[in-house]
C-alpha positions, 0 to 999 in steps of 0.5 A: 342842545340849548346853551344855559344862560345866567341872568343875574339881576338885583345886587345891593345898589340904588338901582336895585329895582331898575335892574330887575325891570330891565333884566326880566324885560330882556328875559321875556325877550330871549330866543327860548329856543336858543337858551335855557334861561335860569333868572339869577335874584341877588338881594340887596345883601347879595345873596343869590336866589332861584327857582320859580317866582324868580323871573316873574316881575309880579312877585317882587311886590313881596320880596321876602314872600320871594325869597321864602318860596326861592332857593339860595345858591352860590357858584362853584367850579364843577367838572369844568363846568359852573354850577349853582350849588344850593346853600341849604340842602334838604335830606336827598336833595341834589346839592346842585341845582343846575349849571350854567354856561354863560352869566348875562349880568343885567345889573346897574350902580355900584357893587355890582355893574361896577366890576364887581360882579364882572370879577366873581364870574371871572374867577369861574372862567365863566363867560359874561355879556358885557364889559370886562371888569376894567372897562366896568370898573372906570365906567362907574368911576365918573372922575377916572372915566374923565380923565381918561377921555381927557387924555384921549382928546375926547371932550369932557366938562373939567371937574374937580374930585374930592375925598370924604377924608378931606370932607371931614377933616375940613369941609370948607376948604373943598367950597373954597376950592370950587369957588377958587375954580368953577364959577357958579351954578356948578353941579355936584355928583357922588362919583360912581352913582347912576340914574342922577341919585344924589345930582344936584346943581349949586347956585350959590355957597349954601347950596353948594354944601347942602349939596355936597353934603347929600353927595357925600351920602351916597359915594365915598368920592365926589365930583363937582364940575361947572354946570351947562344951564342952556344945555341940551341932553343926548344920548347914544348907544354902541354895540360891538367889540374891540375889533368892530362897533357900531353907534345906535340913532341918538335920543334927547331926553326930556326932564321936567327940572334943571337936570333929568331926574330919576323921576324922569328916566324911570317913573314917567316912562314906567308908567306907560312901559306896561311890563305884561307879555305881549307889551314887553318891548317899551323902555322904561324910560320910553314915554320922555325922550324924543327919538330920534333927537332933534339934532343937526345931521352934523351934530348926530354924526359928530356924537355917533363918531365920539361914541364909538371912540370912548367906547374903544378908548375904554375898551368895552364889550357888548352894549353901552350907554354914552351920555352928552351935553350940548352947550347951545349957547356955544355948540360945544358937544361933551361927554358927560358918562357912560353906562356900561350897563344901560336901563333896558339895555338901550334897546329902544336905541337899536330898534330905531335902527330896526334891530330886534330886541331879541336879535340884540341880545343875540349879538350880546350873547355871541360877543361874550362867548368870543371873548371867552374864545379868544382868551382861552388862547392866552397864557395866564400862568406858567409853570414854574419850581419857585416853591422849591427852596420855601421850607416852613415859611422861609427861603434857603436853609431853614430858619434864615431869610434870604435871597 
């Protein structure tokens, strides 16, 4: 019997739209004979859609063409299995549509690949692909992510976080902290954004507050850190569990600016990525990157080695994206962020160590399903008579409080 698989894709992020690039990138690249795969649309005003036009990228050129011709469902427990159930049924239709035995969550950005969506699969008991909701959860915060590498002796740039409280109570109090800390140019990021939304680097006063402002736009937190100007981008993929990983070849991107825009991740290379069956295994952003990167084998084992411990450090699971810079000027290697969810699952990493695209999402697919085995075996509650002595809201005799 074949195992009934999830995608979820979509969610009210930025990344909308790269997410469902990647997620029916991967669906066309899925063992049809293993899986029984139901595409899973969430809106940008998260609300869940199936059915036939779903898993087609042709018709998201007319999303609400989509959504008229697609059925809404949500989750829901039913006889120890998950279902989708229809939110609208008509007169004599079944109101589920279908169940799942494991979610494939393919999204990207806040709300979503933040621990969001890990969470609300989680309340189902229902297995996922990917990192658990803590591990995701630190992932997208860039701030909480460097201090934990901090604290684990993993090299990362020293930044300073700010609040939108004290942006508003007093904006020029954070420019006085930054000039008071971080020598010019500095880089300002909202601290739980991807694909370089809102990054800007700051050469001077000015700058700085345009830049914090636009930042402010998109996060509620931002970060704002020296910026490396002779710097060389790498990035690194892992694929594993707690228990084993392995780190993929490592890739250089190319930017056409100071920082590696949207542009260049998605734009440049979506243009030569095609997107039909039969051309269904180039990345997005597979026409801007050199690969391998033109690194020294010291420097590529160095990366492959920091990889695979911030990927323990974090705890995570299945397939992640960890992001370097290199100060050429002085050699030093940081970690610069990881992403806990990669656009098209990095598989263009693995396939340089000729590992199949349809062989990775195997290996995604068995690392949930041990998971889900392995915390069957844990206590999550106990059975206890707590209740016993509560009667119409209070403790002991009734109308008194107490112990």
């Amino acid at each position: 019997m074949k195992i009934k698989l999830g995608v979820f894709f979509g969610g009210n992020s930025v990344e909308h739209e790269v997410s469902i690039i990647t997620a029916i990138q991967a669906i066309e690249n899925m063992d049809k004979e293993k899986y029984d795969i139901i595409p899973i649309y969430i809106t940008k005003q998260n609300k869940m859609y199936v059915g036939d036009l779903v898993g087609d990228i042709r018709n998201y050129k007319d999303i609400n063409n989509l959504i008229s011709n697609s059925t809404q469902v949500t989750l829901a427990p039913k006889d120890d299995k998950v279902a989708l159930i229809r939110c609208e049924k008509k007169m004599f239709e079944n109101s589920i549509y279908d169940y799942i035995d494991i979610a494939f969550p393919i999204v990207h950005g806040t709300n979503v690949e933040d621990g969001t969506l890990q969470g609300f699969l989680k309340m189902f008991n229902l297995p996922y692909v990917g990192c658990d909701v803590v591990s995701s959860a630190v992932g997208m915060d860039k701030y909480i992510f460097k201090c934990l590498l901090k604290e684990n002796n993993i090299p990362i740039i020293d930044c300073k976080c700010f609040t939108m409280d004290q942006y508003n109570e007093n904006p020029d109090s954070i420019t006085k902290v930054v000039e008071e800390n971080i020598a010019y140019p500095v880089i300002v990021k909202p601290v739980n954004l991807g694909s370089s939304v809102g990054i800007k680097i700051a050469k001077d006063r000015r700058a700085l507050e345009e830049a914090i402002a636009d930042a402010f736009g998109y996060a509620k937190k931002v970060l704002v850190e020296r910026a490396v100007m002779n710097l060389k981008e790498v990035n690194c993929s892992v694929l594993g569990d707690y228990e084993e990983c392995e780190a993929s070849e490592c890739e250089e991107p190319v930017k056409t600016d100071e920082i590696l825009s949207f542009n260049d991740k998605y734009i440049s290379g979506g243009k030569k990525m095609g997107g039909t069956k039969g051309d269904n295994e180039k990345s997005m952003n597979a026409g801007v990157l050199k690969l391998p990167a033109e690194i020294s084998k010291e420097m590529r084992a160095k990366i492959q080695e920091l990889s695979k411990k911030t990927f323990k450090v974090l705890g995570c699971s299945g397939v992640v994206r960890i992001d370097y810079i290199i100060d050429q000027d002085t050699n030093d290697v940081f970690v610069n962020e990881i992403n806990t969810i990669p656009g098209s699952l990095s598989f263009h990493l693995w396939k340089a160590t000729n590992l199949k695209y349809k062989d990775l999402l195997d290996k995604l697919i068995n690392l949930a399903l041990k998971r889900q085995r392995e915390e069957k075996n844990m206590t999550f509650s106990f059975d206890s008579n707590i209740l016993a002595g509560y009667e119409n809201g209070f403790c002991g005799t009734k109308g008194k409080f107490g112990k």
